[in-house]
C-alpha angles and dihedrals in degrees: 000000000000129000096237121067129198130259106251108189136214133201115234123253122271093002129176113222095211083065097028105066102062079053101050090048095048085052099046091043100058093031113031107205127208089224138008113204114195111221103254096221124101143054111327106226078054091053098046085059100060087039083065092036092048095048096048090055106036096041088051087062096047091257129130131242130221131166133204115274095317106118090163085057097040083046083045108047101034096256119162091237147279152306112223110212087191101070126231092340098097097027100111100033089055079051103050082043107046096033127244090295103063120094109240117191137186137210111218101178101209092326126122093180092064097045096052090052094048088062098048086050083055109269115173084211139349123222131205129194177129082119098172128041108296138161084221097066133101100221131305125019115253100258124234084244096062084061095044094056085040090057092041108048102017127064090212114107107242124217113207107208145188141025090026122178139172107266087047083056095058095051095043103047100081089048106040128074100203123014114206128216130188121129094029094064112027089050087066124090090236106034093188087043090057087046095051100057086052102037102060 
């Protein structure tokens, strides 16, 4: 595997997508991502128009879009797929859903278990996390070693994500395949700024 993985972004929460677009293409224009995934909470018709927003500005960079656990609106609004926060649970059935192009992700939390079942339902990637300390977490951070056994035993491509600092950065770049960032960037004054001093 190789030592540098791809930026994987992530909207931030509760985003307006009347403020939200100038930022995304700043972002995107200093640091171009492999995916950008659009938070999936808030209220729907929102939602739909970031889905349009987001699509515009990351397709017309040559970057995927995927949104949390809303295949209608990924179907909807001509998203490249979703990203499933349950796990393995609705793998197959986005799949059967959205068609053998579309990219379908799961969030495993710290469990390799479900990784590895997500996979075998058909995942394009799995993601673990919260890898650093973080309120949103349920228990303990996915450890680095959770990642160094992934990239060493399993073929998915494997996203490390929150709470992500520096020095996390550092340890997880030569065994993740995609390293996501949200909340540490978009709580900054200058999001492309705060980028810029991780991703090196």
């Amino acid at each position: 595997m190789a030592d540098a993985p791809q930026l994987y972004l992530i909207t931030p929460a509760g985003a307006q997508a009347s403020a939200l677009g100038p930022l995304l293409a700043e972002v995107m224009d200093r640091f171009p991502p492999a995916c950008l995934r659009i938070r999936g909470t808030g209220d729907e018709d929102e939602l739909g128009r970031i889905a349009d927003l987001a699509r515009e500005i990351a397709h017309a960079r040559d970057v995927a879009v995927v949104i949390d656990d809303h295949v209608k609106l990924a179907q909807r609004h001509g998203l490249d797929g979703v990203h499933l926060t349950d796990g393995a649970r609705g793998v197959r059935a986005a799949r059967k859903e959205l068609g053998a192009d579309a990219i379908v992700g799961a969030f495993c939390g710290t469990s390799r278990h479900d990784g590895m079942s997500a996979g075998e339902a058909g995942a394009d990637y799995v993601s673990f996390g919260p890898v650093g300390d973080t309120q949103l977490g349920r228990g303990e951070p996915a450890p680095v070693e959770l990642f160094q056994w992934w990239s060493e035993m399993i073929e998915v491509p494997v996203v490390a994500e929150g709470a992500i600092t520096a020095a996390l950065l550092a340890e997880l770049s030569p065994v993740a395949d995609f390293i996501a960032f949200g909340a540490e960037i978009w709580t900054a004054d200058d999001p492309a700024a705060a980028l810029a001093a991780l991703w090196k």
